[in-house]
C-alpha positions in Angstrom: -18.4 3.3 34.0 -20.6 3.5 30.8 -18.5 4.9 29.0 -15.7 3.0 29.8 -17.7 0.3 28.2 -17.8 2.2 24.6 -14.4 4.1 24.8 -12.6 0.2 25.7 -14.9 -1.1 22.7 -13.5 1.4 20.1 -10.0 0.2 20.9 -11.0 -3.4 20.3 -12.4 -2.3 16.7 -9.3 -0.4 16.0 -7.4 -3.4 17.0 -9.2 -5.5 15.2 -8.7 -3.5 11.6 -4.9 -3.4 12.4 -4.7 -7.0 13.0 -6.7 -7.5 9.8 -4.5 -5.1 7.9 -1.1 -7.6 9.2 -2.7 -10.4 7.9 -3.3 -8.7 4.7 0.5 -7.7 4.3 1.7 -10.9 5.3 -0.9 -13.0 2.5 1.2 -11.0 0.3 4.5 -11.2 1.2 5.0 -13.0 -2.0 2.9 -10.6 -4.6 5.0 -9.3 -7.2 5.0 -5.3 -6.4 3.1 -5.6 -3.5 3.1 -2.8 -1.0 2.4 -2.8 2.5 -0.5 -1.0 4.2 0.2 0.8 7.3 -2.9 1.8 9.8 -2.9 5.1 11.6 -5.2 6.0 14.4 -6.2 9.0 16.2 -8.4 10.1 19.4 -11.7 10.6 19.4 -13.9 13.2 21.1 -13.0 14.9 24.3 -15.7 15.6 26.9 -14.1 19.2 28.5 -15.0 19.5 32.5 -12.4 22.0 32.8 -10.6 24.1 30.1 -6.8 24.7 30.2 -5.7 27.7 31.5 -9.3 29.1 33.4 -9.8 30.7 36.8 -9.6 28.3 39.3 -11.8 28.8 43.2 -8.7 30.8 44.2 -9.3 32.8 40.9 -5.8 31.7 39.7 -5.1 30.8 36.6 -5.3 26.2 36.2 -2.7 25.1 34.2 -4.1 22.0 33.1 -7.9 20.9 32.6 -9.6 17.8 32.6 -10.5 16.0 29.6 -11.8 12.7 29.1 -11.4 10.9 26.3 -13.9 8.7 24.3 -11.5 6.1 23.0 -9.7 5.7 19.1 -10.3 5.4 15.7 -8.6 4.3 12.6 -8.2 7.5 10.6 -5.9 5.9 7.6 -4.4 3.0 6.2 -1.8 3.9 3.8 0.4 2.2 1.4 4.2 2.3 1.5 6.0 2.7 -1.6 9.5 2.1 -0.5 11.3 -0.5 -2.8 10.6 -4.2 -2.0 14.1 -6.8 -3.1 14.6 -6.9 -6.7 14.8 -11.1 -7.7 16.5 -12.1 -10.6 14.5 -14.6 -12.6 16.5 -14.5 -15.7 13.5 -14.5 -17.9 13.7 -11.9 -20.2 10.2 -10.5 -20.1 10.0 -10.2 -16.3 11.3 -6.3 -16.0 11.1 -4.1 -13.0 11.2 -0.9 -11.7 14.2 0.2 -9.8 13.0 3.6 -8.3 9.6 5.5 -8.3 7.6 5.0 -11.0 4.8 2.3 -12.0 3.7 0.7 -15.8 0.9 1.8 -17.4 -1.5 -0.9 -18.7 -4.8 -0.6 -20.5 -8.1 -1.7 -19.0 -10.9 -3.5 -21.9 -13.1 -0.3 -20.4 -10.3 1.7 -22.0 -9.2 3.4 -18.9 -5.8 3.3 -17.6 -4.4 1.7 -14.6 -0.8 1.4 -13.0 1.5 -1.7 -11.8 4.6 -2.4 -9.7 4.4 -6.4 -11.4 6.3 -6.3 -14.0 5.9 -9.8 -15.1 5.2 -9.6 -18.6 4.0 -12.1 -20.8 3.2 -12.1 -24.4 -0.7 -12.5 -25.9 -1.7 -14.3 -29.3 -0.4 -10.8 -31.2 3.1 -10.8 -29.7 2.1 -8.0 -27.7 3.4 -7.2 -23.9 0.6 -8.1 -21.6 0.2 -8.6 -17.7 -1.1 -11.9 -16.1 -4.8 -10.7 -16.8 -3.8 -10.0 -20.2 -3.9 -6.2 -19.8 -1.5 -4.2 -22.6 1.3 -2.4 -21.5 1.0 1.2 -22.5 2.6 2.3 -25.0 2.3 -1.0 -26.6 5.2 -3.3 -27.6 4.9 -6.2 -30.0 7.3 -8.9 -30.4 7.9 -10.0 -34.3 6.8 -13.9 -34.2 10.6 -15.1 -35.6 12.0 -13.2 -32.0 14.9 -15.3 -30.7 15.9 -12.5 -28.1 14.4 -9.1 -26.6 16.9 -6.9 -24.4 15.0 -4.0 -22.6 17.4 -1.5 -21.7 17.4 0.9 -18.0 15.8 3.6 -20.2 13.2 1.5 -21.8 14.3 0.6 -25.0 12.9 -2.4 -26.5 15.1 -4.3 -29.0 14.6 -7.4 -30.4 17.3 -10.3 -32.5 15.2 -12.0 -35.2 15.6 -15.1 -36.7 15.8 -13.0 -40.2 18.1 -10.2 -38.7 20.3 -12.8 -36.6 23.4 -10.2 -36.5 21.5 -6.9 -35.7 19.2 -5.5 -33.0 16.2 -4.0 -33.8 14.3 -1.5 -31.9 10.3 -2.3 -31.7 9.5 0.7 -29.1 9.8 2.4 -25.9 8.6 1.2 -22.8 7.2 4.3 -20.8 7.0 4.9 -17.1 5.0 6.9 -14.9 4.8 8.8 -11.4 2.5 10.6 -9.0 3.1 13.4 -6.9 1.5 11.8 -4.3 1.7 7.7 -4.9 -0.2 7.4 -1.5 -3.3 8.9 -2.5 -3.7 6.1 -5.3 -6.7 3.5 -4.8 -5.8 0.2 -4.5 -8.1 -2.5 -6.9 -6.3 -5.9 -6.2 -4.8 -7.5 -9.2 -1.2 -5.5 -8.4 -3.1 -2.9 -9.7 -3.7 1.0 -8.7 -6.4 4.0 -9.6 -5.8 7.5 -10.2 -7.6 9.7 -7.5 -7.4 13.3 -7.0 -5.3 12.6 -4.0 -2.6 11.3 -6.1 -2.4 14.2 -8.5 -2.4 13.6 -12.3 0.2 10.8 -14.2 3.5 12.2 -15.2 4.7 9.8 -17.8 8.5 10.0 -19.0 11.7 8.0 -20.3 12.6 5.7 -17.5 15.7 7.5 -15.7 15.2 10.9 -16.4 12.4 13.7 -14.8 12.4 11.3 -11.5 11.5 8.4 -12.7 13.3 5.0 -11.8 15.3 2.7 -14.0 14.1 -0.7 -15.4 15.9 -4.2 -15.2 14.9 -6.8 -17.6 15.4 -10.4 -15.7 14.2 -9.1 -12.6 11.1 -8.9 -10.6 10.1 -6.8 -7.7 9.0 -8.3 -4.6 6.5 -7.4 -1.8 8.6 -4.8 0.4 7.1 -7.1 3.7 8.9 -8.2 6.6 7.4 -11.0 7.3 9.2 -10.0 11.6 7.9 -6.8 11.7 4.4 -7.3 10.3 4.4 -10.6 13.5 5.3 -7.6 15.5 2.5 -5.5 14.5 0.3 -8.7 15.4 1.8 -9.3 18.9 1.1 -5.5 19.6 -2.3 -5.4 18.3 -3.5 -8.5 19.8 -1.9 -7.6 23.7 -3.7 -3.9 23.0 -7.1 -5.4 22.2 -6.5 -8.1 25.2 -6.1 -4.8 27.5 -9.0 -3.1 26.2 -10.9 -6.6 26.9 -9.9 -6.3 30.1 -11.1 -3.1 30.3 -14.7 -3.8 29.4 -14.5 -6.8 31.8 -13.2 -4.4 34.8 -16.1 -1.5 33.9 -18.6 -4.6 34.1 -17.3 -5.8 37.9 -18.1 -2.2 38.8 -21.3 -1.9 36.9 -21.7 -5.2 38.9 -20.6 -4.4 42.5 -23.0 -0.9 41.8 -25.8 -3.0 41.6 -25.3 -5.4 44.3 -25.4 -2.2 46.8 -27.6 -1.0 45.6 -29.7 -4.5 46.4 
């Protein structure tokens, strides 16, 4: 009855961290390239009376043993980098990524971090920035007389001046990258992610070509949250840590009837 006690309390823990987790996903159900977490559990510890497959009293062979479990814990939360809705905005910095692939921006450390948001702005130089006024890698600057920039599916950055007004000119390349494992990259808020080991190193490329996704300029990319199935994942978690309540309140009526015999 003891260890019902713990094994019950390690399902209201798990419970707990995937009810946190749905909250989390639905807080950002509006965050441009936001990407939902997804919890995994597994069991824990078995204590073995009987081993599959021994000699019985008969000397026969038991087909099945006993094993009793010692309850659950959360082995993973994981992001999910399928798509979210692309939104048009019709502003012409706001680009996004339609396929695999994130921006590269550039920390003030110097290190490099990667970004779903594509909601670019530009800083005092005329330089691409994020909201935190991180630079967009390879960097692209704006000429100060701009009156339009087009960014085309591959990247191209072309801009109309007021002392060109007839001709496009190109001012860069925006670049795109990938992991081989987009999973296995740390999360740091901000709409940003880390290389790990776990994700494997950057492979940087042309938008649409070697895998990587296209980019639309006028577009943002939103959170890829249902707002239904995330409730879902609430209703579930909440009834399973209600059950494993229950089951710490029926090991105490035991634990409690015990003792009254034993009075």
């Amino acid at each position: 009855m003891i260890k019902a006690l713990y094994t019950a309390a390690t399902g209201m823990q798990a419970q707990q961290t995937a009810v946190d987790n749905a909250a989390n996903n639905l807080a950002n159900v509006d965050t441009n390239g936001y990407k939902r977490s997804s919890v995994q559990f597994q069991d824990l510890i078995y204590q073995t009376v009987r081993s599959p497959g021994t000699q019985g009293a008969t000397g026969l062979e038991v087909p099945t043993g006993i094993q009793i479990g010692s309850g659950v814990k959360v082995s993973a939360i994981g992001k999910i980098f399928t798509e979210g809705v692309l939104e048009n905005t019709s502003n012409e910095l706001d680009i996004a990524v339609e396929g695999p692939g994130f921006f590269q921006v550039l920390l003030p450390s110097g290190e490099f971090r990667y970004t779903r948001d594509g909601a670019f702005r530009l800083n005092s130089n005329g330089q691409l920035v994020t909201a935190d006024g991180y630079l967009l890698q390879p960097p692209i600057a704006i000429p100060n007389d701009t009156l339009s920039v087009t960014v085309g599916t591959d990247g191209t950055v072309s801009v109309v001046t007021a002392g060109a007004p007839n001709a496009a000119t190109v001012v860069g390349n925006i670049s795109t990258t990938r992991f081989s494992n987009p999973s296995g990259l740390r999360a740091e808020g901000r709409n940003l992610f880390a290389e790990t080991t776990a994700s494997g190193a950057p492979i940087t490329g042309t938008p649409g070509q070697n895998g990587l996704g296209t980019l639309q300029q006028g577009f943002l990319e939103r959170a890829n949250v249902s707002v239904v199935t995330e409730l879902i994942q609430l209703i579930t978690a909440q009834r399973a840590f209600e059950a494993s309540q229950r089951a710490i309140l029926t090991s105490d009526r035991l634990l409690e009837t015990t003792n009254s015999i034993v009075r």
